[in-house]
N, C-alpha and C positions, 0 to 999 in steps of 0.2 A: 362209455357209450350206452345210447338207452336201447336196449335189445330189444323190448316190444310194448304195446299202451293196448290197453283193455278197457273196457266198459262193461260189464256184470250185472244183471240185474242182482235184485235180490235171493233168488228164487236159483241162482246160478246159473242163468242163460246170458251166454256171450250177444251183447248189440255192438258192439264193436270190437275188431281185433287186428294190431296191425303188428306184423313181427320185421323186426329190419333184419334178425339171422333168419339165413335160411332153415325153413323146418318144414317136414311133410307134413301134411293135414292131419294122418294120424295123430303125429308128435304133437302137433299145434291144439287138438281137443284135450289129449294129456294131460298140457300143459297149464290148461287154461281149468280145467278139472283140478288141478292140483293146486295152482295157486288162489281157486274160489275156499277149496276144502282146510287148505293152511292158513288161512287169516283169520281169527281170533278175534271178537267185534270191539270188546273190551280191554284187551290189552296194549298192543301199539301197529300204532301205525305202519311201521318196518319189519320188516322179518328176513332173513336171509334162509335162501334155499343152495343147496349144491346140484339135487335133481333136475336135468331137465337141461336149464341152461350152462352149465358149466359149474366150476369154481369161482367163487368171487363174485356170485351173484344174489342181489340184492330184490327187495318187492319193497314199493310203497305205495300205500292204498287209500282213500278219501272216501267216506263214505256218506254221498248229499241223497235225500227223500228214497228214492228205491235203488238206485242206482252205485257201482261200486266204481271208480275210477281208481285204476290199479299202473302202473309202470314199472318196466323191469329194468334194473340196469346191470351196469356189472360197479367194481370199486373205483374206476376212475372218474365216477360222478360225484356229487355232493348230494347225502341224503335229503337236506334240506330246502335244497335249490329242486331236488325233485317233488317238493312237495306245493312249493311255491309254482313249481312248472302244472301240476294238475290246478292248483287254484286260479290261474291264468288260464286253462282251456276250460272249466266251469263257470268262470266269471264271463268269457268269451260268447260260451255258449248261451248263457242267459241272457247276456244282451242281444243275440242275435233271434231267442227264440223267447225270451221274456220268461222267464223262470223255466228253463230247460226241465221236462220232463222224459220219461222212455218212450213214450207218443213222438214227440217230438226229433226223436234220435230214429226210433223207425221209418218215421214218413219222409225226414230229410236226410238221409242217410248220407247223399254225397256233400249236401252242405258240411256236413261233419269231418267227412274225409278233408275238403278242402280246408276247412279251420285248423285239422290237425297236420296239413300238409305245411302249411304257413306257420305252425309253431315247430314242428317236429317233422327234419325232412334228410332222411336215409340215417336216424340214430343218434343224427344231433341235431342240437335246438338252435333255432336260425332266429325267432323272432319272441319276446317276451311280452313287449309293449302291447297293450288292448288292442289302442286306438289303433296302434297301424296292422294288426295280425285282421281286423274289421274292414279296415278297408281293401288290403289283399282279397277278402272274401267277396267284399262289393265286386271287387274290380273282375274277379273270376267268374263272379253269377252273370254279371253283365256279359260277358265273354259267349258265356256257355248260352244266353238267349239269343245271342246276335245270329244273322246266318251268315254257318259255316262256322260260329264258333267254338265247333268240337277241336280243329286243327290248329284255332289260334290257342286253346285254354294250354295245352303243354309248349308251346312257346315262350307266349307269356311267361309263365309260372317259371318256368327256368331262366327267364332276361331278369325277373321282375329284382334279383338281388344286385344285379351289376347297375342300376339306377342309381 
């Protein structure tokens, strides 16, 4: 199960954080402190932690222009399918903002949440594909412009896998 996805600047400020355990906000800066401070630029990609989120728990990290994309899982994931799972929300993201930068993640912040609601949704991964995690997002934005479509956007989003 993937416990939580981060977004990192450089500089170690969290632009995005979403935890699917629950944890208090204390816990959750801790956490996110501790997994900026534990990752080693030059060595690997992976690194298992015990702190924090339990035993059996894993970190894997990408690091594109300033930005650190991080995911937490525990052992019943595949390292490498997590890795491929951050390359799929960067490639996502570039197509929808053309070379995604932290400008970009600030100013649109919910498009972001909605991209990563459509790949990663309560800890597991629902959707891999570009093309279609792109048009989920189309279909959402358009929602959220319509009026009234605050009320239809969580409807939606919960029908949209039974299609």
């Amino acid at each position: 199960m993937i416990r939580a996805v981060m977004v990192i600047n450089t500089l170690g400020k969290p632009r995005l954080s979403r935890f699917y355990d629950f944890q208090p906000v204390e816990k959750q800066h801790q956490l996110m402190r501790h997994v900026y401070a534990g990752k080693p630029d030059n060595v690997s990609n992976f690194l298992e932690i015990q702190s924090g989120f339990g035993p059996d728990t894993r970190i894997v990290y990408k690091h594109y222009a300033t930005l650190y994309f991080v995911i937490v899982y525990d052992s019943s994931e595949n390292e490498l399918a997590m890795l491929d799972l951050i390359q799929v929300f960067v490639q996502t993201l570039d197509k929808c903002f053309r070379n995604v930068c932290e400008l970009d993640i600030l100013f649109n912040y919910n498009k972001m949440q909605i991209i990563l609601d459509a790949i990663i949704f309560g800890g597991q991964v629902l959707e891999t594909d570009i093309q279609e995690v792109m048009a989920i997002a189309e279909e959402i934005s358009k929602l959220e412009t319509s009026p009234g479509g605050s009320t239809l956007v969580a409807t939606s989003f919960v029908g949209w896998r039974g299609r």
